[in-house]
N, C-alpha and C positions, 0 to 999 in steps of 0.2 A: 534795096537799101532803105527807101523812106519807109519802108512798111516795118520792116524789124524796126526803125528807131521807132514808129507809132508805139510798136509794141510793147518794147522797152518801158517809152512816157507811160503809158498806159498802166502799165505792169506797178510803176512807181506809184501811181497815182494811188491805184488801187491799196498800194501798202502804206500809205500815210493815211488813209481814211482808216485800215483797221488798228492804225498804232493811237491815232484820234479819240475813236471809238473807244479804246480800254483803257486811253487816259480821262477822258471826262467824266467833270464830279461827277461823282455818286448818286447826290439827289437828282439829275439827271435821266436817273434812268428809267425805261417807260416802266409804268402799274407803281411804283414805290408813290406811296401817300403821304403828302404834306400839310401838317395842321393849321387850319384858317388861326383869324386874330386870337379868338376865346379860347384855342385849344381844340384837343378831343377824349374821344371817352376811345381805350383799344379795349378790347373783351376778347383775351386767347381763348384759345380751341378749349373747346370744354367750362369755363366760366359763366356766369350769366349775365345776363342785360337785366341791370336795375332799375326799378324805377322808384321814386321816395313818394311818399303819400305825408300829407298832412291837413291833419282833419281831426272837427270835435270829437273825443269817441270816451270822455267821463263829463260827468256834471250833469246839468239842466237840459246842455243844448247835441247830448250824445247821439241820442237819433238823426240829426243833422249829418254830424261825419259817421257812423255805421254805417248809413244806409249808403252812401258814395264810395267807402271802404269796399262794402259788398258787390256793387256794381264793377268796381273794377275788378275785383276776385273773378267776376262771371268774365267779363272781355277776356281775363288771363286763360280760363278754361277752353272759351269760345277759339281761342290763339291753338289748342291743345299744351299750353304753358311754354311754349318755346315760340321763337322769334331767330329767326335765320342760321336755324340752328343750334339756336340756345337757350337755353331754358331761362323764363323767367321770373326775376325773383321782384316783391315788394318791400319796404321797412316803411314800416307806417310808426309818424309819430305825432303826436296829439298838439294841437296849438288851442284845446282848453278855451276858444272861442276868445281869446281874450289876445292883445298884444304884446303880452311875456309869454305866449306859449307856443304864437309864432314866431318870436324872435328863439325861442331854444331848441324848435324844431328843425329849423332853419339852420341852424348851427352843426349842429347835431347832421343831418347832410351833406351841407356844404364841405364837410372836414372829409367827405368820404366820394373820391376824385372817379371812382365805378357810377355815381348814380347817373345816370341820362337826363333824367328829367322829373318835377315834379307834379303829381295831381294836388292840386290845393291851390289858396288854404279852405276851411270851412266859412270861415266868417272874416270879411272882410279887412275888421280890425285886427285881424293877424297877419292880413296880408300884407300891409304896410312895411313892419320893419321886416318880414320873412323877404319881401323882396328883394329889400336890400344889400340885404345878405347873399341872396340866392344870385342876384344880377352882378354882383362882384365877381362872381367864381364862373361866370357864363353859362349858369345853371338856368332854362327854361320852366319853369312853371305856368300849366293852365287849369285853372279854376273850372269847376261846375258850380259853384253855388256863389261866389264873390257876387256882388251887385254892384258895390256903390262907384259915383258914378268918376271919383277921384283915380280913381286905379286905371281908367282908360281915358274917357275924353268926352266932354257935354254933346257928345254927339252932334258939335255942328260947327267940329274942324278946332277945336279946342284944349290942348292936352291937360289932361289931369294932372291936379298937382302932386300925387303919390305912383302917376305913372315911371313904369322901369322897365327898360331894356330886358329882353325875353318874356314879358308876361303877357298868358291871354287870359281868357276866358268862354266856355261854353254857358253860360249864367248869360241873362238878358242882362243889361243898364238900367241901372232904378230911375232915370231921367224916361225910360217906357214905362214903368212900373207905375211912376209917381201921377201920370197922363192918364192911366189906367181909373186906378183907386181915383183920382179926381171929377175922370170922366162919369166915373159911376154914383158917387156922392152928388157929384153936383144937376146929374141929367135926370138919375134911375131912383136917387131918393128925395130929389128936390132942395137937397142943402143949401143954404144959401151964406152961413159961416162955418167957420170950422176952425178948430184948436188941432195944433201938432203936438206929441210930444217926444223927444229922442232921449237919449241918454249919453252922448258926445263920444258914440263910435261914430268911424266912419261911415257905417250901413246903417244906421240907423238916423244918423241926421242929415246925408246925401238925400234918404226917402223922402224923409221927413221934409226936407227943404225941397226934393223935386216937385213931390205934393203939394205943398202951399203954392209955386211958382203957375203951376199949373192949373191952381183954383181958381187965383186970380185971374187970370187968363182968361177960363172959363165968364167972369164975372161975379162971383163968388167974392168972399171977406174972409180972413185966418182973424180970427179974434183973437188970437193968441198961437204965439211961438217961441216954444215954453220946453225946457228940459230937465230931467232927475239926473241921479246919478247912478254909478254901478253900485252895487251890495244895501241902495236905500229899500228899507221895508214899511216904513210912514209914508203914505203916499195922501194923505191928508190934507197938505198945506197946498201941493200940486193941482190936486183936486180941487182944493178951493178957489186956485184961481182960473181955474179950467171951466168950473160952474158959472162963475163971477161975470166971463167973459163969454156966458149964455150960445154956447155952440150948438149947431146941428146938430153935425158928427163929430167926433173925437179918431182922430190919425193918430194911432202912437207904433209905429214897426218897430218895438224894442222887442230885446227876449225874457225868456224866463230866467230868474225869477222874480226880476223885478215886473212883470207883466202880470205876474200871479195874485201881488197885491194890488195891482191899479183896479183888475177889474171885481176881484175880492172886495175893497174899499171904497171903490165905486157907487154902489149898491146906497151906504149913506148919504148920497145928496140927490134930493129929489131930481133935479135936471139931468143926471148921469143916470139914475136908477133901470133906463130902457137901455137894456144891451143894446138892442137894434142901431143906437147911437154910437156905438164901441166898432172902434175900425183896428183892423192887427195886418200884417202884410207876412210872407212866408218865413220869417223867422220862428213864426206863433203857431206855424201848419206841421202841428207837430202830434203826436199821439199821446203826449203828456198835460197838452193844454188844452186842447177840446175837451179834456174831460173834467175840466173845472166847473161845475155849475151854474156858475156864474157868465161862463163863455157861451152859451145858447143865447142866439138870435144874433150873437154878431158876424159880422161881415170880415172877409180874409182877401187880400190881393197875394198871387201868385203864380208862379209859372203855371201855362196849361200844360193839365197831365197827357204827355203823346197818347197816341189813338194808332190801328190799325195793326195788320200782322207782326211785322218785325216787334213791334212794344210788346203784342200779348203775350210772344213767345218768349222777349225777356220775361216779362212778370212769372209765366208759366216755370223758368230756371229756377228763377229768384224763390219762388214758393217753396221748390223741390229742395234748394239747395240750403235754404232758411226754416224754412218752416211758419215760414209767414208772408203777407206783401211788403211790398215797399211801405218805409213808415215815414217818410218824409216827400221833399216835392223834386228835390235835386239829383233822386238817382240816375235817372235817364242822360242827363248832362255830363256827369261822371263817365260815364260809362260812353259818352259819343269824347269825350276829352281825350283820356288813353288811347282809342283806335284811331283818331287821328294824332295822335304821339306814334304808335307803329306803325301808322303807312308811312309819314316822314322818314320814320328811322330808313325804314325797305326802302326808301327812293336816297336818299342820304348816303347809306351805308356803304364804305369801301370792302370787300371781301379779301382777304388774301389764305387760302391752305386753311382754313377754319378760322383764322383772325381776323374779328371785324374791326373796323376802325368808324367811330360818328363827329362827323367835325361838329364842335357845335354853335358854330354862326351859321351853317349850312342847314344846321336842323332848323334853326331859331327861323331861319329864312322860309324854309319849302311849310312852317306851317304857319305863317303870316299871309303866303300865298296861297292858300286854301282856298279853294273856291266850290262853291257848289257839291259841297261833302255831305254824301246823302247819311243822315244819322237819325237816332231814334227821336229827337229835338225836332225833326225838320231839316232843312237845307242850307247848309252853314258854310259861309263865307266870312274870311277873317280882312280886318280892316288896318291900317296901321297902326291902330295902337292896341290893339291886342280885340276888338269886341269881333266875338265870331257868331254867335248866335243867332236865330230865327224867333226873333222873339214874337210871344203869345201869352196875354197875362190873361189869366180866369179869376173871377170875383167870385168866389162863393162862401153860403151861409150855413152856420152851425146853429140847426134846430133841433126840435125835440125829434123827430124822424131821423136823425144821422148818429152812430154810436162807435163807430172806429171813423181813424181820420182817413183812409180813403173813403169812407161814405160820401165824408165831410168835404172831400176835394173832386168829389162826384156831381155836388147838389151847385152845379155852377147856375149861375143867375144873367154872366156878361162874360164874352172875351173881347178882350181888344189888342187888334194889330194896328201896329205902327206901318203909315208910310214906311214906302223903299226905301232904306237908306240910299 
């Protein structure tokens, strides 16, 4: 008698748990995916996994975004163009190096809820309001070629004041950059002042100011700290007070084309007349500005160009697939940015019957955690405010021996590594 009533209970028991079971929500039930705080990207069966680009690619500073354009083309190829089964697509749109071209770039994405993530921007003064934008909509963005040093953090626990939520960067910190170009004016040419000049981007007067900070340091004097403006072509008045204030060297990491007439106009004041004195940083490492004649015998801070197999056989693609080299400094960065954008995606990604789902707080997360990501750059490790890099700055000089600009980013003179962070 006790064993049938066990049975009975038992029997009961068993049938409240399956009536339990087919009543409980929904969301409940095991594999169905729930979207963190920012959301997610879903990509049905047959769709593709986008990614949005934005980069210089008309004007003065188009070699700049091309050459990071193309880079990512090859990782897409290297991918065979799909990603977990899906084909990969780009929309690249142009931020014009300037800050209205990252803000409508920016736009311009953001409105389109498919993109995963973005490579960019090219120049830092576009990164500012494209962040903004971007960081609203829980859109990640990481740079190859951003620098300055507002977008992440003075490197000593500091956050920048135009730092945002999901942004990194494969691109050193010009607060290394600026330590670099200093170290080498003040050690390797004897400097003992020096005049800055920026143009009130953010990359350009972050340099500009990391530089001075650093000369100092050194023991060195900035006899002047001094800026132009965008679209001036009178560089005259500049110059005279540039002379006035009897410098060594001259720091100016502005772009073309205001660059074009500094060291064109140059020429007229006996004190400036020795390139040798004429300092430009990688905004200027470009294949349109070496070839001013007036740019022989100056000196360039930028990233060092990688070394060893994996780089040669990029370059070897790049040639094939171009018809030429890399014509700027930041390809290699680009191209280590997006493959650590798809290995996140692959550890991220929820699968279900060919629909993938990408949380993206989840993304923004696993590539904040990066650690030790073997890429064409070196060994990259990301920090919390977005700087992932292995940075290595090379100083080299455009002389009469160098006639394309990888000659030119060939003829190095100094590299300088930073302390472990």
């Amino acid at each position: 008698m006790r064993t049938r009533k066990y049975q009975f209970t038992a029997c009961l028991i068993g049938a409240l748990a399956l009536v339990g079971a087919a009543c409980a929500p929904e969301e409940e039930e095991a594999g169905e995916f729930t979207p963190g705080p920012l959301g997610a990207i879903t990509v049905e069966t047959g769709a593709p996994i986008k990614i949005g680009l934005i980069q210089a690619i008309s004007g003065d500073t188009a070699s700049l975004g091309t050459d990071q354009v193309r880079a990512v083309q090859i990782a897409i190829d290297d991918k065979g163009g799909n990603l977990l089964g899906h084909p990969i697509r780009n929309q690249v749109e142009d931020d014009l190096c300037k800050a209205e071209g990252g803000t409508t770039a920016a736009q311009k994405l953001a409105a389109d809820p498919q993109i995963v993530a973005v490579i960019g921007t090219s120049c830092s003064g576009a990164a500012v309001p494209a962040m903004e934008i971007l960081s609203a909509k829980g859109v990640l963005m990481i740079s190859g070629s951003n620098t300055s040093p507002t977008l992440t953090s003075d490197l000593r626990g500091t956050k920048g004041a135009a730092n945002q939520k999901g942004y990194l960067r494969t691109a050193h910190n010009d607060i290394i950059q600026g330590q670099a170009a200093a170290t080498f004016a003040f050690q390797r040419l004897g400097a003992k002042r020096a005049a800055t000049i920026h143009d009130g981007d953010p990359y350009t007067e972050g340099l500009a100011n990391a530089f001075g900070s650093s000369f100092k340091e050194l023991g060195g004097t900035i006899s002047l700290a001094t800026a132009i403006s965008k679209g001036d072509t009178d560089m005259r008045p500049v110059l005279t007070e540039v002379a006035a204030s009897t410098p060594d060297v001259v720091f100016f990491p502005i772009f073309q084309p205001e660059a074009d007439f500094i060291v064109r106009q140059a020429k007229g004041f006996p004190l400036l007349a020795d390139t040798k004195k004429l300092f430009g940083a990688d905004g200027l490492l470009s294949d349109t500005f070496i070839v001013i004649s007036q740019t022989e015998g100056m000196h360039f801070s930028g990233p060092a160009t990688p070394t060893g197999p994996a780089y040669e056989e990029f370059v070897g693609k790049y040639e094939t697939k171009f018809g030429e080299k890399p014509i700027q400094a930041f390809h290699a960065h680009s191209y280590d940015a997006v493959n650590m954008i798809f290995a996140a995606i692959e550890k991220v990604a929820v699968e279900e019957d060919g629909t993938v789902h990408i949380d993206r707080q989840k993304l923004i997360d696993e590539l904040h955690a990066t650690k030790d990501y073997q890429g064409l750059t070196g060994t990259l490790s990301c920090d919390e405010f977005g700087d992932c890099a292995d940075p290595k700055i090379d100083i080299v000089q455009n002389t009469a021996g160098q006639r394309t600009i990888d000659q030119v980013r060939g003829n190095v003179l100094f590299t300088f590594e930073p302390p472990e962070r």
